[in-house]
KEDRENGU-898437 format. One record per residue: x, y, z of N, C-alpha, C in turn; chain. Coordinates in steps of 0.2 Angstrom, whole numbers, plus 5000, padded with zeros to 4 digits. Each point is the difference from the previous one (the first is absolute). Layout:
! residues N
@n.u=X, n.v=Y, n.w=Z, ca.u=X, ca.v=Y, ca.w=Z, c.u=X, c.v=Y, c.w=Z, marmi=A
...
***
This chain:
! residues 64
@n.u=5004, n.v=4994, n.w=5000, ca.u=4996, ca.v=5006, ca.w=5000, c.u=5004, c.v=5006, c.w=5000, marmi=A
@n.u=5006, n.v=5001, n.w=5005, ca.u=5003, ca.v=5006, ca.w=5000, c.u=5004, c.v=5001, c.w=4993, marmi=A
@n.u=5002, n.v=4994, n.w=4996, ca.u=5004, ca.v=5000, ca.w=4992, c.u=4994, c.v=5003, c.w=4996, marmi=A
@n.u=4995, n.v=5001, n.w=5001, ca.u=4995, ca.v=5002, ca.w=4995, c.u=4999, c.v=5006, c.w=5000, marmi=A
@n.u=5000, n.v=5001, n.w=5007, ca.u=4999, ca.v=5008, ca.w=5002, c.u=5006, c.v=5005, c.w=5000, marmi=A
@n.u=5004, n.v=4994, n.w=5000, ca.u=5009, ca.v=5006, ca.w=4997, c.u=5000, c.v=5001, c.w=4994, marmi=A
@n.u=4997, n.v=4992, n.w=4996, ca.u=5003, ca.v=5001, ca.w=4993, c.u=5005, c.v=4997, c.w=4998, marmi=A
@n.u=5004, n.v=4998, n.w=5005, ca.u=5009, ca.v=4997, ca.w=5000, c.u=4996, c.v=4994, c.w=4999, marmi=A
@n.u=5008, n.v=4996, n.w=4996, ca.u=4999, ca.v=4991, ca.w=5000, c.u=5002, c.v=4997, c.w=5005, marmi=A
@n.u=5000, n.v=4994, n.w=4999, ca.u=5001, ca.v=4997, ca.w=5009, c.u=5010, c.v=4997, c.w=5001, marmi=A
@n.u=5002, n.v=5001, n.w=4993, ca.u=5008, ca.v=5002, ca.w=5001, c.u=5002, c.v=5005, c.w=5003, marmi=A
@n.u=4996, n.v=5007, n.w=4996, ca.u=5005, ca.v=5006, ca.w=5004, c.u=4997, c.v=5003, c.w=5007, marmi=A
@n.u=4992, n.v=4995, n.w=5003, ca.u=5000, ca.v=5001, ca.w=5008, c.u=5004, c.v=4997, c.w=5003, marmi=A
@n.u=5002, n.v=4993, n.w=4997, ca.u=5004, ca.v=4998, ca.w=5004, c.u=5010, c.v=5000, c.w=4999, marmi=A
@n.u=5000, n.v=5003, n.w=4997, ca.u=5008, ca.v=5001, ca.w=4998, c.u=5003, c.v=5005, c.w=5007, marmi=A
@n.u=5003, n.v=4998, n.w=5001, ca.u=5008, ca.v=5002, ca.w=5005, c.u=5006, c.v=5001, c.w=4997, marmi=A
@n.u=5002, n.v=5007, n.w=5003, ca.u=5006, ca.v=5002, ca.w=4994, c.u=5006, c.v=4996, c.w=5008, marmi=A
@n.u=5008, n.v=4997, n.w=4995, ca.u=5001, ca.v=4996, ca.w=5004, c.u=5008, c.v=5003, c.w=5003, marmi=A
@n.u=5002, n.v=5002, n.w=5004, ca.u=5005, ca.v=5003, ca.w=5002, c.u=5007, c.v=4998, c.w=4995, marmi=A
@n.u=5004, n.v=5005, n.w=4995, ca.u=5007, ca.v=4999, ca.w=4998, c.u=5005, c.v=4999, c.w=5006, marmi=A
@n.u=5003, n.v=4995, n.w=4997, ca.u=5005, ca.v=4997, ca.w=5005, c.u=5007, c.v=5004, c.w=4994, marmi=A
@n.u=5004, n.v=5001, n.w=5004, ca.u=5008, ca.v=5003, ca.w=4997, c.u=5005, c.v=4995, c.w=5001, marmi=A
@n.u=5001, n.v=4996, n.w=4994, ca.u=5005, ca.v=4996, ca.w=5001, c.u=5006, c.v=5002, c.w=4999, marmi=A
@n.u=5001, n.v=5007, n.w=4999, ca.u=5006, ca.v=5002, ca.w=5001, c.u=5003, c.v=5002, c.w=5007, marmi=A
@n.u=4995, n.v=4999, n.w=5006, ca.u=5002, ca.v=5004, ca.w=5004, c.u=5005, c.v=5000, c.w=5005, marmi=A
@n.u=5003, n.v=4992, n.w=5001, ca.u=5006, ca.v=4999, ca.w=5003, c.u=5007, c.v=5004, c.w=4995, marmi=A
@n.u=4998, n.v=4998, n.w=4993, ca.u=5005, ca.v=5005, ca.w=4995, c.u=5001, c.v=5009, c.w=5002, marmi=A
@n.u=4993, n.v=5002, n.w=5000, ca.u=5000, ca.v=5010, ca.w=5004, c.u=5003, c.v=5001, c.w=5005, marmi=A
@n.u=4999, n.v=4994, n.w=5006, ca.u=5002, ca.v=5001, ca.w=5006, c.u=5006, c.v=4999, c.w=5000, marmi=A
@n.u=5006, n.v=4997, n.w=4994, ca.u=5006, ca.v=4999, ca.w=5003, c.u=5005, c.v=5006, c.w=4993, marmi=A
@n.u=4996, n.v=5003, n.w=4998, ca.u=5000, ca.v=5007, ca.w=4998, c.u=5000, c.v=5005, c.w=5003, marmi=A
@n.u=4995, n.v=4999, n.w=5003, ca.u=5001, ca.v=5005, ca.w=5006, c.u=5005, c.v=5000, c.w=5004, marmi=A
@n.u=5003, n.v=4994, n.w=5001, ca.u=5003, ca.v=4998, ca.w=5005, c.u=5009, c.v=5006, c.w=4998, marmi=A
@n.u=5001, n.v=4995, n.w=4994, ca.u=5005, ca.v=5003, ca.w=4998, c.u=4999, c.v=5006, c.w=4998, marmi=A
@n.u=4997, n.v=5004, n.w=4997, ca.u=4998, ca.v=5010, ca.w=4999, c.u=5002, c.v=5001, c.w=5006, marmi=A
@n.u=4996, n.v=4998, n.w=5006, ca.u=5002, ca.v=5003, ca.w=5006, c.u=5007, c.v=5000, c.w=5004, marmi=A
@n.u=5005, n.v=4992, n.w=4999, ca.u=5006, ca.v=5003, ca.w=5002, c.u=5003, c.v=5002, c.w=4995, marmi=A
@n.u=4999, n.v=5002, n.w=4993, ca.u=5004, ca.v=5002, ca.w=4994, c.u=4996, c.v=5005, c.w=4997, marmi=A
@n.u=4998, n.v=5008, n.w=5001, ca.u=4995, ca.v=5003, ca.w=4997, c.u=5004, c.v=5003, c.w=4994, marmi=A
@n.u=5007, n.v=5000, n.w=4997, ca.u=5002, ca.v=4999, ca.w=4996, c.u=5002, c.v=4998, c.w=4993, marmi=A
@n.u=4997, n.v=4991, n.w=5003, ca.u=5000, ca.v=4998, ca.w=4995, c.u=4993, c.v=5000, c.w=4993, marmi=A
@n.u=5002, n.v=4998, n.w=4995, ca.u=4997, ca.v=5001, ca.w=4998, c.u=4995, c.v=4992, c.w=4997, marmi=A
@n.u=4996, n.v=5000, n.w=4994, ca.u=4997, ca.v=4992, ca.w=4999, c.u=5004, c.v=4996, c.w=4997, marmi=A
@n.u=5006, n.v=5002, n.w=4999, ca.u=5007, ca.v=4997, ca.w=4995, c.u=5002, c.v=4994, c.w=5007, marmi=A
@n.u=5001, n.v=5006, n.w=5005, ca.u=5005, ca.v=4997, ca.w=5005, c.u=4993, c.v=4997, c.w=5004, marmi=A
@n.u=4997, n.v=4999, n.w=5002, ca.u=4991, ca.v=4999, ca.w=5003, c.u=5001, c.v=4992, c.w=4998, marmi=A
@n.u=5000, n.v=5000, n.w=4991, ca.u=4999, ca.v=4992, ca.w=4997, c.u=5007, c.v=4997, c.w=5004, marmi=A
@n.u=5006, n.v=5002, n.w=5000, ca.u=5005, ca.v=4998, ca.w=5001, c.u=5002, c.v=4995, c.w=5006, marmi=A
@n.u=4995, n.v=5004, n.w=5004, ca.u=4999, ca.v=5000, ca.w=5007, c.u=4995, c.v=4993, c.w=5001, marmi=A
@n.u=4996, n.v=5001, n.w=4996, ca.u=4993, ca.v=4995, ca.w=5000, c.u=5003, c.v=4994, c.w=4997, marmi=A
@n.u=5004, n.v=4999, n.w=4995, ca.u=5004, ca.v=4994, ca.w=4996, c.u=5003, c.v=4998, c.w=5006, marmi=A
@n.u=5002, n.v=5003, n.w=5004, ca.u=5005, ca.v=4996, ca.w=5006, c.u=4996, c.v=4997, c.w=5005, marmi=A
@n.u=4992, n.v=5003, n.w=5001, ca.u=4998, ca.v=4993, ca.w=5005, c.u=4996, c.v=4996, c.w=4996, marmi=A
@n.u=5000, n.v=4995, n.w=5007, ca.u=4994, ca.v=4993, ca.w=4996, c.u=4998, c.v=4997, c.w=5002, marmi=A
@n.u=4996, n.v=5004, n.w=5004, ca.u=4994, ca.v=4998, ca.w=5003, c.u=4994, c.v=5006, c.w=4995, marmi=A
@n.u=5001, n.v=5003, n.w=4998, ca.u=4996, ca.v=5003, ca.w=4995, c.u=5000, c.v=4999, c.w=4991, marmi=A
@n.u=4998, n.v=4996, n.w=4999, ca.u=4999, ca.v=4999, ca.w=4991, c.u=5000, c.v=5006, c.w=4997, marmi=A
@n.u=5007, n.v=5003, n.w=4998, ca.u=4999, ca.v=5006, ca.w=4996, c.u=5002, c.v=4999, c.w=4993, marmi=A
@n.u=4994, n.v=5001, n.w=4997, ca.u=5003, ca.v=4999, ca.w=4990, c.u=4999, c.v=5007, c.w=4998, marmi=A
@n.u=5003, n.v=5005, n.w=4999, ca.u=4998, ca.v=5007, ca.w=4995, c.u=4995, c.v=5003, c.w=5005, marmi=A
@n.u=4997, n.v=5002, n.w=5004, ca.u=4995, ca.v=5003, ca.w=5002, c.u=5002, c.v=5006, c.w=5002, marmi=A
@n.u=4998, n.v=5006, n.w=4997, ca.u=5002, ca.v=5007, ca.w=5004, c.u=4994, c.v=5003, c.w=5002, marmi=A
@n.u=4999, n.v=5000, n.w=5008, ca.u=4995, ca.v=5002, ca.w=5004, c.u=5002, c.v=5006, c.w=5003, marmi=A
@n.u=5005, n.v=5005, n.w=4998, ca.u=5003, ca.v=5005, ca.w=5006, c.u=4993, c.v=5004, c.w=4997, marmi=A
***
């Protein structure tokens, strides 16, 4: 009854928009990590830094 009276189909009463998750996010945070002891570097020296650890899967991603 209430879909008749909105007019809406019974998909978009019932659709839930569904939180984005950020699968980069351990990646930002160790970005930050480094800007913050190194506010002079730049994303040359950033990837260089990020090639060195490996706990973090970094292939080419520039997130500065």
């Amino acid at each position: 009854m209430l879909l008749e009276i909105t007019g809406l189909s019974r998909s978009v009463f019932f659709y839930h928009i569904k939180p984005k998750t950020d699968k980069d996010e351990a990646l930002r945070a160790e970005i930050k990590k480094i800007k913050a002891r190194h506010p002079e570097y730049g994303y040359h020296r950033v990837a260089a830094e990020l090639k060195g650890l490996s706990p973090i899967q970094y292939h080419r991603q520039s997130l500065i």
